[in-house]
DODO-548081 format. One record per atom (N, C-alpha, C): y, x negated, z negated; residue number from 0; atom name; residue in three letters. Coordinates in steps of 0.02 Angstrom, whole numbers, padded with zeros to 5 digits. Example, Ala and Ser with C-alpha at 12.3 -4.5 7.8 and 13.67 -1.06 7.14 Angstrom:
<recs>
     c2     c1     c3 seq atom type
 -00284 -00660 -00390   0    N  ala
 -00225 -00615 -00390   0   CA  ala
 -00165 -00660 -00390   0    C  ala
 -00112 -00642 -00354   1    N  ser
 -00053 -00684 -00357   1   CA  ser
  00002 -00645 -00394   1    C  ser
</recs>
This chain:
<recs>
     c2     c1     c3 seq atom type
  00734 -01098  01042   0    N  unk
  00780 -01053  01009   0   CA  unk
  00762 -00981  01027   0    C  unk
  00770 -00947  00976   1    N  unk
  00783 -00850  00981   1   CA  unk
  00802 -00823  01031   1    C  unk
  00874 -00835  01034   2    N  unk
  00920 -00839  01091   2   CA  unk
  00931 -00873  01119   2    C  unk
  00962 -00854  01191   3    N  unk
  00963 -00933  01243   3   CA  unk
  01074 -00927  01211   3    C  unk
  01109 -00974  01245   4    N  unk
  01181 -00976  01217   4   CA  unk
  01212 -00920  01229   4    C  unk
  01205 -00890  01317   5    N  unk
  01236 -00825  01359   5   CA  unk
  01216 -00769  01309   5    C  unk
  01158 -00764  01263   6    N  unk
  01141 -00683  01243   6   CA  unk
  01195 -00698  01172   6    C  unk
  01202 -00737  01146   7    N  unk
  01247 -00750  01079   7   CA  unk
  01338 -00740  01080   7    C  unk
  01345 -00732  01166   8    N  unk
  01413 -00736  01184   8   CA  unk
  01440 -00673  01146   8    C  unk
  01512 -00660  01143   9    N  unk
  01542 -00596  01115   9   CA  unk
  01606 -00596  01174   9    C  unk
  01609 -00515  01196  10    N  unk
  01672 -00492  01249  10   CA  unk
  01737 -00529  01208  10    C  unk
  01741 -00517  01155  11    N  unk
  01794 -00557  01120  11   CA  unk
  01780 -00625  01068  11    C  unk
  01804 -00680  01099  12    N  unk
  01792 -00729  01080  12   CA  unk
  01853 -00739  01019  12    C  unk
  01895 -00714  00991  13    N  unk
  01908 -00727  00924  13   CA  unk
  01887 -00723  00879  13    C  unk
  01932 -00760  00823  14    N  unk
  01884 -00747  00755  14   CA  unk
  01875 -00711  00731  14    C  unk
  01805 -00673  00708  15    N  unk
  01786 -00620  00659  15   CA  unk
  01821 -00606  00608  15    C  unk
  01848 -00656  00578  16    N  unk
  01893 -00640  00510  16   CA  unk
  01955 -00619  00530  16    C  unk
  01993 -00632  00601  17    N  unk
  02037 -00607  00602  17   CA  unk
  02035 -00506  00645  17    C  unk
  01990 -00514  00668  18    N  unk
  01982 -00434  00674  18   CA  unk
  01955 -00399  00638  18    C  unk
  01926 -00425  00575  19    N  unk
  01925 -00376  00519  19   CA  unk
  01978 -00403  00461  19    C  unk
  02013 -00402  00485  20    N  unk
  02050 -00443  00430  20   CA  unk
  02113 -00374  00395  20    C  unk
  02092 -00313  00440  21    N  unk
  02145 -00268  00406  21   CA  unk
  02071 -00217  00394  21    C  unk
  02069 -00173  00333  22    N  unk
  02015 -00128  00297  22   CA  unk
  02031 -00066  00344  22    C  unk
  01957 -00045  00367  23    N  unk
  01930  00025  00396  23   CA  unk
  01889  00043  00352  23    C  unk
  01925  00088  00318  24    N  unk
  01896  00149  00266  24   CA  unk
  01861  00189  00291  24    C  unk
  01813  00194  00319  25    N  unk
  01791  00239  00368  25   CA  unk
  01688  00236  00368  25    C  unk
  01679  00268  00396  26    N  unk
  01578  00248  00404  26   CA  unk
  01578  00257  00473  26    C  unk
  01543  00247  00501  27    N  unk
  01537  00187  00568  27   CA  unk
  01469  00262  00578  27    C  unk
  01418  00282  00544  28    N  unk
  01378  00323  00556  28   CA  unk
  01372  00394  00530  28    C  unk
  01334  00433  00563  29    N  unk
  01353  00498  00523  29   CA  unk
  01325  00509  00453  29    C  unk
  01329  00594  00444  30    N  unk
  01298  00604  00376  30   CA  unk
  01224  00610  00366  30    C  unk
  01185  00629  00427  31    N  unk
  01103  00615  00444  31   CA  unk
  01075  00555  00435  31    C  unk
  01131  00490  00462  32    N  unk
  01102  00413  00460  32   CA  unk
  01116  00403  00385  32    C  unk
  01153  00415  00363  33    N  unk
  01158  00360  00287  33   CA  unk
  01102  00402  00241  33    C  unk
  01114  00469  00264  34    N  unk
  01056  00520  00217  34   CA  unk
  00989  00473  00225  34    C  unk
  00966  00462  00263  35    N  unk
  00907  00429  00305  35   CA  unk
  00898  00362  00278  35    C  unk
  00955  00321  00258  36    N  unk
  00984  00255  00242  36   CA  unk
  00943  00257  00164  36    C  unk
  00996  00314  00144  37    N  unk
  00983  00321  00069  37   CA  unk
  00920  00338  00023  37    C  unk
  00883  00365  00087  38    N  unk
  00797  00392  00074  38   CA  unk
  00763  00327  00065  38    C  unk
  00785  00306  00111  39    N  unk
  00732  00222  00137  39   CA  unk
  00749  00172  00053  39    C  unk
  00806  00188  00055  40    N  unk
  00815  00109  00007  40   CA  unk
  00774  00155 -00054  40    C  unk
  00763  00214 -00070  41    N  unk
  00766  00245 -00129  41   CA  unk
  00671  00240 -00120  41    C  unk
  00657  00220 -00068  42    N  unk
  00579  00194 -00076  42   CA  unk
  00569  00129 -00072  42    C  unk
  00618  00081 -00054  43    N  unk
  00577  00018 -00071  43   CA  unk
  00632 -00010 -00139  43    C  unk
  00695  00017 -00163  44    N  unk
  00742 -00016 -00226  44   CA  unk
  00733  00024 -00273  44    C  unk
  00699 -00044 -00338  45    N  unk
  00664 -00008 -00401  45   CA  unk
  00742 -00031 -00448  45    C  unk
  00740  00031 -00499  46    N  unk
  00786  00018 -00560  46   CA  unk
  00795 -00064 -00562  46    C  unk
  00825 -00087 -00585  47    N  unk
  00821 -00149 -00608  47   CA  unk
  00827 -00223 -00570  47    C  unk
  00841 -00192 -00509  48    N  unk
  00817 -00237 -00429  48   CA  unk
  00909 -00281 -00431  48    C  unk
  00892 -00348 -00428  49    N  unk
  00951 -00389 -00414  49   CA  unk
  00956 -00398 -00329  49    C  unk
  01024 -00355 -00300  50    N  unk
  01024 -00348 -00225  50   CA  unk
  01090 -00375 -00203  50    C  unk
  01062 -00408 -00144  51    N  unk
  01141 -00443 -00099  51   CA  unk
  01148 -00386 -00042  51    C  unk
  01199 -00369 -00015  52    N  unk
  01211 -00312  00023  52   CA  unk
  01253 -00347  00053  52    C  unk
  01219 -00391  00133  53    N  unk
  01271 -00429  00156  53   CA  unk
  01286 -00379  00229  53    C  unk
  01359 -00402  00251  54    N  unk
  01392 -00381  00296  54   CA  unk
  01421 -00301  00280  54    C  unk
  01428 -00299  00236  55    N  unk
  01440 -00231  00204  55   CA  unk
  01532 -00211  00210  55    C  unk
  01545 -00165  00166  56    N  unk
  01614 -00163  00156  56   CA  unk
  01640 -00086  00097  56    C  unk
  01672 -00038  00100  57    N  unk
  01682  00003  00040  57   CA  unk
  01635  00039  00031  57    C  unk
  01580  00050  00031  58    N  unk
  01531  00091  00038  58   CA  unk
  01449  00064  00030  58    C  unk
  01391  00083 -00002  59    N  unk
  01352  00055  00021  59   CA  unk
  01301  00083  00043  59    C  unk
  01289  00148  00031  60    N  unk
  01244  00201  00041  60   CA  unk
  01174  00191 -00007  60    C  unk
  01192  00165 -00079  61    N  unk
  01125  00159 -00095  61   CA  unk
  01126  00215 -00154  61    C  unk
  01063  00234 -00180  62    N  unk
  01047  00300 -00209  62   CA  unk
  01095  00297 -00279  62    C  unk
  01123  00361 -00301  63    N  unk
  01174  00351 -00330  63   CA  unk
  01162  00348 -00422  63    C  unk
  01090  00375 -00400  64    N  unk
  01052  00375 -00465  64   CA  unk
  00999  00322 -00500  64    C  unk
  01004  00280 -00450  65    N  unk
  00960  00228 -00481  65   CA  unk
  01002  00164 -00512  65    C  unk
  01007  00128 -00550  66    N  unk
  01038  00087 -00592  66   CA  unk
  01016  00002 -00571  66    C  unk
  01049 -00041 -00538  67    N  unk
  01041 -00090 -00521  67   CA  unk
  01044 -00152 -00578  67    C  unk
  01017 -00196 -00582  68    N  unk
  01012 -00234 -00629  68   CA  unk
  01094 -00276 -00595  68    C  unk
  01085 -00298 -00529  69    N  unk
  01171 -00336 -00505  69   CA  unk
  01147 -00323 -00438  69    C  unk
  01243 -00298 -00399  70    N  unk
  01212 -00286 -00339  70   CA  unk
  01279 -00328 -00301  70    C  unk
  01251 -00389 -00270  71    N  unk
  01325 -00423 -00245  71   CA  unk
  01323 -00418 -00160  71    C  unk
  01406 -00399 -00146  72    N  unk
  01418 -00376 -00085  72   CA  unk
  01442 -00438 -00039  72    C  unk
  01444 -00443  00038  73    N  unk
  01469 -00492  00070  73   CA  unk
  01496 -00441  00137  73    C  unk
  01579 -00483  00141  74    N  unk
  01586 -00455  00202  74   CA  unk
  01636 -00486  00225  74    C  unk
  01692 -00474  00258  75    N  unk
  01729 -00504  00295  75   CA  unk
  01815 -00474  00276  75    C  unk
  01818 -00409  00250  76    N  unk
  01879 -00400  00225  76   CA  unk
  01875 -00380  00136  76    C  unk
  01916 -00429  00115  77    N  unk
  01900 -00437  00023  77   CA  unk
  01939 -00351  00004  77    C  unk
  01965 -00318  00024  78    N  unk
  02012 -00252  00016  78   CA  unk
  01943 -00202  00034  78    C  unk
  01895 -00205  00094  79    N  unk
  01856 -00151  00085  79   CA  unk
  01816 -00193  00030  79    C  unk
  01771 -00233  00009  80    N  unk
  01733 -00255 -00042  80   CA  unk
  01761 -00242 -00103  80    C  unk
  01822 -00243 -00120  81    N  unk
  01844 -00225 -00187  81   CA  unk
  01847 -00151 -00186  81    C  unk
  01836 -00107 -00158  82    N  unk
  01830 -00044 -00155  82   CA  unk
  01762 -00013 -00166  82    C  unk
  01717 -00055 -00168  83    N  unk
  01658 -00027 -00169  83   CA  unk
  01654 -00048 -00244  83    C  unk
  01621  00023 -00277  84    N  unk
  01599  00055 -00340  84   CA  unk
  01537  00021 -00343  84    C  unk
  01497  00004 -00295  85    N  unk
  01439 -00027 -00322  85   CA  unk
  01415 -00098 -00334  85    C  unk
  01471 -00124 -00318  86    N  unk
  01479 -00210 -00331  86   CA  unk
  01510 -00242 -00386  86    C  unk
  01457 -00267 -00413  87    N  unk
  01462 -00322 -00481  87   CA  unk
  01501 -00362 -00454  87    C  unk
  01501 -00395 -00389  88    N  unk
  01525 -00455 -00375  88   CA  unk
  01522 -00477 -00299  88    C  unk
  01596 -00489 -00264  89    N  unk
  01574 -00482 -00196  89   CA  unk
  01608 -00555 -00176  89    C  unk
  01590 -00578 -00100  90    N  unk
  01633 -00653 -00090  90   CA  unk
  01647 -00604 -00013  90    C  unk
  01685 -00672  00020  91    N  unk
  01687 -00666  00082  91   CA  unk
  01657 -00710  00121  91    C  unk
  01629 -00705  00187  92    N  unk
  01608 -00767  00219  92   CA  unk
  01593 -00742  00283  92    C  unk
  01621 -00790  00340  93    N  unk
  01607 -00780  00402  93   CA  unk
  01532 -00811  00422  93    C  unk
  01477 -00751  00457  94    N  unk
  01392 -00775  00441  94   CA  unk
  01399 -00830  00510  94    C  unk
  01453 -00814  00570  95    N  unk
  01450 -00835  00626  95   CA  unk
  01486 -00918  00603  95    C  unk
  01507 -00928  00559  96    N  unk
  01508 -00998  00557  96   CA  unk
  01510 -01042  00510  96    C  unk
  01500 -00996  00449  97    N  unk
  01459 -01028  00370  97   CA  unk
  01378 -00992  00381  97    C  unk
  01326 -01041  00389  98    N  unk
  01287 -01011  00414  98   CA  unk
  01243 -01016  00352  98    C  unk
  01253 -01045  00301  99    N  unk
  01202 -01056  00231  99   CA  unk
  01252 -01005  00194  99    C  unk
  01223 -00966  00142 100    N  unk
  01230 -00928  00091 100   CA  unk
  01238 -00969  00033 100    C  unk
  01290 -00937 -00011 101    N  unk
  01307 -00983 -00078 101   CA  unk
  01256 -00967 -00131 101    C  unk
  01202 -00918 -00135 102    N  unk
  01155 -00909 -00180 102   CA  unk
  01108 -00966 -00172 102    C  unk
  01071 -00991 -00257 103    N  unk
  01019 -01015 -00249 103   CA  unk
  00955 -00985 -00222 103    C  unk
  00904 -01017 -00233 104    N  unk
  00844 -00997 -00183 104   CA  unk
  00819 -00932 -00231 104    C  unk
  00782 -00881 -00214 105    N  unk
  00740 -00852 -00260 105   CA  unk
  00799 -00807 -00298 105    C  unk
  00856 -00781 -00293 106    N  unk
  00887 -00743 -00321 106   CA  unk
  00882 -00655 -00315 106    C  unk
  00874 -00647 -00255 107    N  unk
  00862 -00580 -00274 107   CA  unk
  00800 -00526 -00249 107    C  unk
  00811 -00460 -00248 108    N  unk
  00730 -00421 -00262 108   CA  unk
  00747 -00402 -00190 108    C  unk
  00818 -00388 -00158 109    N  unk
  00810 -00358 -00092 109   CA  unk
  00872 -00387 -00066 109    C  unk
  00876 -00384 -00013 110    N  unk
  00938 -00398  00039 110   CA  unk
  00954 -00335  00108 110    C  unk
  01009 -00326  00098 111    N  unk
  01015 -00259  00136 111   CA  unk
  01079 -00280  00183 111    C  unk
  01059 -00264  00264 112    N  unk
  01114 -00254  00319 112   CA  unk
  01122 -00217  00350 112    C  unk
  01176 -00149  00337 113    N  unk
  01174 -00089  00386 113   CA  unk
  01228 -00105  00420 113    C  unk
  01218 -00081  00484 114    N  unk
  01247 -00081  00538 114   CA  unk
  01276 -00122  00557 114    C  unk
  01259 -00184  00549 115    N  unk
  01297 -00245  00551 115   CA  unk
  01270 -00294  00603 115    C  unk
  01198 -00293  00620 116    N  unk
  01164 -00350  00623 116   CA  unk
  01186 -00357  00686 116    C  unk
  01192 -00325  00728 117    N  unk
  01238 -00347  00779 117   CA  unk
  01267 -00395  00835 117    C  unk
  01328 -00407  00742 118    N  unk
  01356 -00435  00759 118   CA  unk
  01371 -00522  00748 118    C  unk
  01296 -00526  00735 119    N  unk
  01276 -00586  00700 119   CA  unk
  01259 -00650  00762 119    C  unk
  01291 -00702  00794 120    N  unk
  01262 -00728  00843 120   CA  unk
  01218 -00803  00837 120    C  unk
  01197 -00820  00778 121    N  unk
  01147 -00873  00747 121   CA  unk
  01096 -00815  00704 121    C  unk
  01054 -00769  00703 122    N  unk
  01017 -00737  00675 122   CA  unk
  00965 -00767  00632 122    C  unk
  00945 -00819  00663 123    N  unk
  00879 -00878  00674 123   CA  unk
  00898 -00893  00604 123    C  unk
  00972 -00928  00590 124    N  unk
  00974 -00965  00516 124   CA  unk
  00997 -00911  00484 124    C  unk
  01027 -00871  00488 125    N  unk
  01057 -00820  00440 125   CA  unk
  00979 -00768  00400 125    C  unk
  00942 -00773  00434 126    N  unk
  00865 -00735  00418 126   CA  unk
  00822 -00773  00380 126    C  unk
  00812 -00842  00396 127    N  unk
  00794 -00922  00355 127   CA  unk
  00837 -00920  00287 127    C  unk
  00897 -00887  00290 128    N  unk
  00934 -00901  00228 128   CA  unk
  00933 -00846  00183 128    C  unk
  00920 -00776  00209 129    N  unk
  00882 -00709  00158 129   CA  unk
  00810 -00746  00170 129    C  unk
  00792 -00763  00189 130    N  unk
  00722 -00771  00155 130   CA  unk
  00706 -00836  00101 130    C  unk
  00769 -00862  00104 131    N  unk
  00770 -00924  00046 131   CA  unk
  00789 -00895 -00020 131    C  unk
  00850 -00841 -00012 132    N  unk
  00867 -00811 -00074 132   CA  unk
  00826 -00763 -00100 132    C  unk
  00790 -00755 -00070 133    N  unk
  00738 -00675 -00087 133   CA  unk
  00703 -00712 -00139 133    C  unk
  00654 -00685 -00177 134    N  unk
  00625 -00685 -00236 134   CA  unk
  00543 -00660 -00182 134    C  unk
  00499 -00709 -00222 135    N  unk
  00417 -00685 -00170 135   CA  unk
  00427 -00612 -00213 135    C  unk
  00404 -00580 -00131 136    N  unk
  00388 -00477 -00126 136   CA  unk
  00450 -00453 -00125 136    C  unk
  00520 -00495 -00124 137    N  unk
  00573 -00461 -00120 137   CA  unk
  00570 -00424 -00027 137    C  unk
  00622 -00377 -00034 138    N  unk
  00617 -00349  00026 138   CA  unk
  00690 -00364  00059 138    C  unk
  00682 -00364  00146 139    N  unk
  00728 -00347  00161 139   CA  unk
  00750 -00298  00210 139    C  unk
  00799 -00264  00217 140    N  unk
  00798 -00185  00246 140   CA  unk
  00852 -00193  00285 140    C  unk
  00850 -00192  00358 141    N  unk
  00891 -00201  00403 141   CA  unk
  00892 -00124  00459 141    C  unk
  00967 -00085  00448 142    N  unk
  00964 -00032  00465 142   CA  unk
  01036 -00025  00517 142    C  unk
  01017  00021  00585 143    N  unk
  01054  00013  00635 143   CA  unk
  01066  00068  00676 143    C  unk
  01119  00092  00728 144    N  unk
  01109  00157  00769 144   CA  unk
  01127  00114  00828 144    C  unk
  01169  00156  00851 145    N  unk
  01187  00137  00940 145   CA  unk
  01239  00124  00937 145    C  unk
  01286  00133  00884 146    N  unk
  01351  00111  00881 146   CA  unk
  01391  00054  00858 146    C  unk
  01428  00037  00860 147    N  unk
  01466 -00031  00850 147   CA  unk
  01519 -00048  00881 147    C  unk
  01560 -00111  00856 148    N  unk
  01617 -00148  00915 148   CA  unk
  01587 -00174  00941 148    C  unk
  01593 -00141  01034 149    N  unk
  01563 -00173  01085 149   CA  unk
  01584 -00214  01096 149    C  unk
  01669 -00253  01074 150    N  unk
  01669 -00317  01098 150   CA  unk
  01661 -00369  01048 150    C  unk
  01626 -00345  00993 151    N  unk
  01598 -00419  00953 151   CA  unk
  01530 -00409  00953 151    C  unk
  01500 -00369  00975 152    N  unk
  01419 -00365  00971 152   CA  unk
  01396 -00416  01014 152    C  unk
  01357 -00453  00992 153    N  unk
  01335 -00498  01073 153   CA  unk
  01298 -00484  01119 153    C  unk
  01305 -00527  01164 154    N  unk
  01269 -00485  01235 154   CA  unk
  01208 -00475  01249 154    C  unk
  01140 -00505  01207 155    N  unk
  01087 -00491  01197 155   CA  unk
  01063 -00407  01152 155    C  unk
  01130 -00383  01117 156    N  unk
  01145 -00322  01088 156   CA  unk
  01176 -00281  01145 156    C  unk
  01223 -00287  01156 157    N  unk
  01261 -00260  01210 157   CA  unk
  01193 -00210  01267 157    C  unk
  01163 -00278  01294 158    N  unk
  01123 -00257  01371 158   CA  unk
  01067 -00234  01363 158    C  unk
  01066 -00228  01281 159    N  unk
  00991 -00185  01256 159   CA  unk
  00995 -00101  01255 159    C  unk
  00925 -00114  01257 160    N  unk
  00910 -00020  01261 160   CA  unk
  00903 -00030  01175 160    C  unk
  00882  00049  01139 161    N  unk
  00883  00053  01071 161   CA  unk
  00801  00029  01066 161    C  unk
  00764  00038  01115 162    N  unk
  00692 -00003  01094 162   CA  unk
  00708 -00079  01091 162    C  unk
  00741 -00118  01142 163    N  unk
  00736 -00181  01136 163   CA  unk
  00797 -00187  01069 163    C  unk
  00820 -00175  01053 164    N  unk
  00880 -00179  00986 164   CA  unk
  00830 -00176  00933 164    C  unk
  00770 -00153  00927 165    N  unk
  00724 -00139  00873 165   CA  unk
  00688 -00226  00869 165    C  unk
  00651 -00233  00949 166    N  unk
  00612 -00264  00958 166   CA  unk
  00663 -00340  00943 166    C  unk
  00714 -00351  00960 167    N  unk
  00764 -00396  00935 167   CA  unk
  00770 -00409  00850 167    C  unk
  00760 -00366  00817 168    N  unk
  00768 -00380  00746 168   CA  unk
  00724 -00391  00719 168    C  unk
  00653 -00380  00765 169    N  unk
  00590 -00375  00738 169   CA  unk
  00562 -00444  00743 169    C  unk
  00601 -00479  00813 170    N  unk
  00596 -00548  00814 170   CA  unk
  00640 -00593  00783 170    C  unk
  00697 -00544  00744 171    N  unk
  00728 -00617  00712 171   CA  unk
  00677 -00626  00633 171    C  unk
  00669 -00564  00598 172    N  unk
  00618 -00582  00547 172   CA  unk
  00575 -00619  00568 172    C  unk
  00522 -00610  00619 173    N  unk
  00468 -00631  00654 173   CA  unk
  00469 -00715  00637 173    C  unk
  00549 -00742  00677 174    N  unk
  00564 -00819  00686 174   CA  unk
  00541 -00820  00607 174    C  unk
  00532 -00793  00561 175    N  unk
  00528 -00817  00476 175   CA  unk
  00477 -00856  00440 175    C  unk
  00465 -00903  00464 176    N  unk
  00392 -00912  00419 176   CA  unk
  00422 -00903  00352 176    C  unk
  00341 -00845  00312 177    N  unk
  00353 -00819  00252 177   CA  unk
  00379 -00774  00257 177    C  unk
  00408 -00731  00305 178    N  unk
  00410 -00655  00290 178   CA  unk
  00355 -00631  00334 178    C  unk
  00358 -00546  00288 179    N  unk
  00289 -00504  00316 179   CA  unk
  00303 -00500  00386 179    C  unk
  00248 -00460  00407 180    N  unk
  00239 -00434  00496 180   CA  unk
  00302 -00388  00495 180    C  unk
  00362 -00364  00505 181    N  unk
  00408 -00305  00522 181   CA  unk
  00376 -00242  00513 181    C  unk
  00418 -00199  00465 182    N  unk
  00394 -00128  00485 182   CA  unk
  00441 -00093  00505 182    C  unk
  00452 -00057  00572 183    N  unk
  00497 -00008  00595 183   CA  unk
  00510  00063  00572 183    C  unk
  00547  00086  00554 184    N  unk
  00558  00161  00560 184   CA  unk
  00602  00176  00601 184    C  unk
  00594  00236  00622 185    N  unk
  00641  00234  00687 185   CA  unk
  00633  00335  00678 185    C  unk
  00699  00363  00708 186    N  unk
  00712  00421  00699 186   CA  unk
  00767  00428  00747 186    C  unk
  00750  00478  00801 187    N  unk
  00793  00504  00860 187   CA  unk
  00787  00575  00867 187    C  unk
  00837  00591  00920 188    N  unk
  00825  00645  00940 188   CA  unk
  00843  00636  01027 188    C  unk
  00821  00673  01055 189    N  unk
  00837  00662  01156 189   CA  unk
  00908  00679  01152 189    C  unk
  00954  00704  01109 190    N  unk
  01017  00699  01149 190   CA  unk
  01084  00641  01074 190    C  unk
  01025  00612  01030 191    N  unk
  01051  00562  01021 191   CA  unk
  01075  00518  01034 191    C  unk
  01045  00482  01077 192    N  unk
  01039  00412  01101 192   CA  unk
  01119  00410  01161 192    C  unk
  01111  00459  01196 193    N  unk
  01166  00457  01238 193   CA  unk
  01248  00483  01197 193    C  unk
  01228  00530  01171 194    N  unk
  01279  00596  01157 194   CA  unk
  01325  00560  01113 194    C  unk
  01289  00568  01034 195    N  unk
  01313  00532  01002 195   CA  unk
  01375  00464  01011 195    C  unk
  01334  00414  01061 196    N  unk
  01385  00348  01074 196   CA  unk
  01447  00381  01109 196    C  unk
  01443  00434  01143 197    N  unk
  01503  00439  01181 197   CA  unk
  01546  00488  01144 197    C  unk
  01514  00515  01100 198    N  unk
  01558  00547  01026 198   CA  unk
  01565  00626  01063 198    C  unk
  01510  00654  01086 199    N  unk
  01508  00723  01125 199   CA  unk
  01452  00774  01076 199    C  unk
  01438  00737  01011 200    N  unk
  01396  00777  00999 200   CA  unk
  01318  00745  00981 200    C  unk
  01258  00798  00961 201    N  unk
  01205  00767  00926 201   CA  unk
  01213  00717  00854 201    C  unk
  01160  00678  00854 202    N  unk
  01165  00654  00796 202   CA  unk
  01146  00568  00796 202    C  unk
  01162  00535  00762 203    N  unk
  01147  00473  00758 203   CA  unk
  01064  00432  00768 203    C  unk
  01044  00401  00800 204    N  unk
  00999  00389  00808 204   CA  unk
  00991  00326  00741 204    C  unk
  00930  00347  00714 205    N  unk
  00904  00292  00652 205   CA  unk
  00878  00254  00663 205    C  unk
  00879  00182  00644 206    N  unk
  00817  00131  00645 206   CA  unk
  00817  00090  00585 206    C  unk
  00776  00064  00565 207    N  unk
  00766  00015  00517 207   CA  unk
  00720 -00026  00518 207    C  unk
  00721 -00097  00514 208    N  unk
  00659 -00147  00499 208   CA  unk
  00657 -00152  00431 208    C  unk
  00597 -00181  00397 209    N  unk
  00599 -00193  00327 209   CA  unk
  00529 -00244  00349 209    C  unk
  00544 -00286  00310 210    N  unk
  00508 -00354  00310 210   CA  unk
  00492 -00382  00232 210    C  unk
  00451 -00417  00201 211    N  unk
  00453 -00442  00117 211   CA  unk
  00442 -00532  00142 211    C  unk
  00467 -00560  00080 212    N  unk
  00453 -00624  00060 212   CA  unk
  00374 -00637  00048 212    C  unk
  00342 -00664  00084 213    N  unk
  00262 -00662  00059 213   CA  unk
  00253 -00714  00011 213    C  unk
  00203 -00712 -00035 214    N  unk
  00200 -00751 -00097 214   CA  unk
  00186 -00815 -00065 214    C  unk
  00195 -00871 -00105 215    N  unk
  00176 -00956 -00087 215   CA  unk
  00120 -00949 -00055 215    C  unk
  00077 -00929 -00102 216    N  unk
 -00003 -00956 -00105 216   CA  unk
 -00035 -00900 -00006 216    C  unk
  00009 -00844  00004 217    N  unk
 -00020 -00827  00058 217   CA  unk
  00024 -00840  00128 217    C  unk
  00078 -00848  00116 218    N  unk
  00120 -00915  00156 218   CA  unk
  00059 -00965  00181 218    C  unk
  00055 -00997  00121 219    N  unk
  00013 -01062  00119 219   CA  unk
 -00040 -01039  00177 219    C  unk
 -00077 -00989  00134 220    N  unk
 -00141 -00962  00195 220   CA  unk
 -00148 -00947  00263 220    C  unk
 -00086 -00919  00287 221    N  unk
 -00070 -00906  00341 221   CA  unk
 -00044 -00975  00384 221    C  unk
 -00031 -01010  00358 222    N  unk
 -00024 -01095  00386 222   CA  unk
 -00073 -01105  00401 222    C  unk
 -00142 -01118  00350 223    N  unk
 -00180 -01124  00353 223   CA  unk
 -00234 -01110  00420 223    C  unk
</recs>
């Protein structure tokens, strides 16, 4: 396994659905990170792109000018999901213990998780299951800072530095047979990393993995 059981633990062992179960209207990152957010998706999401935007909620930060063919949302409170302007169509589902996705295989062009990943403590199948729904060359774009609920983040998140929090997401794609090698972007500043989390100032520290569905035939090859 990815994780051993102790790194998957959470400070609060209740259910996810019931601590989001009332809507925070709010963004979790500043106006530098989503700017940054919004650059990234606006280079790998073409017009026309069918996108799942899981762990999401009223907001999605994607470019306001490009026109989605369907963009369906997943999260945990149905009041922020019905608030978001950019969803055709959203469900609810807890990832920590519905661990398969209700899409068929091959449905969409990208899959997007900001600031969420977290709080995810089975990564292994939840990453197996965007890479079942992806479409071969679809992408997926996993974007993060230093911030979060420290007591649902798990403790393999928790006791990380922001390099190993990279190197952690880089190995849950990694676990993928059939997705690409990880590509990082990453954007700091020296009084990010500290300042920021304690809410004194500076600016949000950026990261992102982005990974693709590799086609059958070079799947195949790489078995090979």
């Amino acid at each position: 396994m990815l994780l051993q059981p102790h790194q998957r633990t959470k400070l609060d062992n209740g259910d996810d659905q019931f601590f989001y179960d009332y809507p925070r209207f709010v963004t979790h990152v500043d106006d530098g990170f989503i700017q940054q957010l919004t650059d990234l998706y606006r280079q790998h999401l073409q017009p026309g792109f069918t996108i799942l935007d899981l762990m999401s909620s009223w907001v999605s930060h994607l470019p306001e000018d490009i026109k989605f063919d369907q963009v369906v949302g997943h999260g945990l409170n149905a009041e922020e999901l019905a608030k978001n302007p950019r969803f055709d169509e959203c469900f609810v589902q807890n990832l920590n213990q519905e661990l398969q996705l209700p899409q068929a295989d091959q449905t969409f062009d990208a899959v997007l998780i900001a600031v969420s990943v977290q709080y995810l403590q089975y990564p292994e199948a939840i990453f197996s299951e965007i890479h079942r729904v992806l479409k071969p060359g679809g992408v997926v774009i996993v974007s993060f800072s230093n911030r979060m609920f420290y007591q649902k983040a798990i403790q393999a998140w928790r006791d990380g530095t922001d390099a190993q929090r990279v190197q952690l997401v880089r190995s849950y794609m990694g676990s993928v047979e059939g997705l690409s090698e990880p590509q990082v972007v990453s954007n700091q500043t020296p009084q990010s990393t500290l300042l920021s989390w304690m809410g004194l100032g500076g600016s949000d520290p950026f990261f992102a993995v982005v990974s693709r569905r590799l086609p059958a035939e070079q799947t195949a090859a790489n078995e090979g």
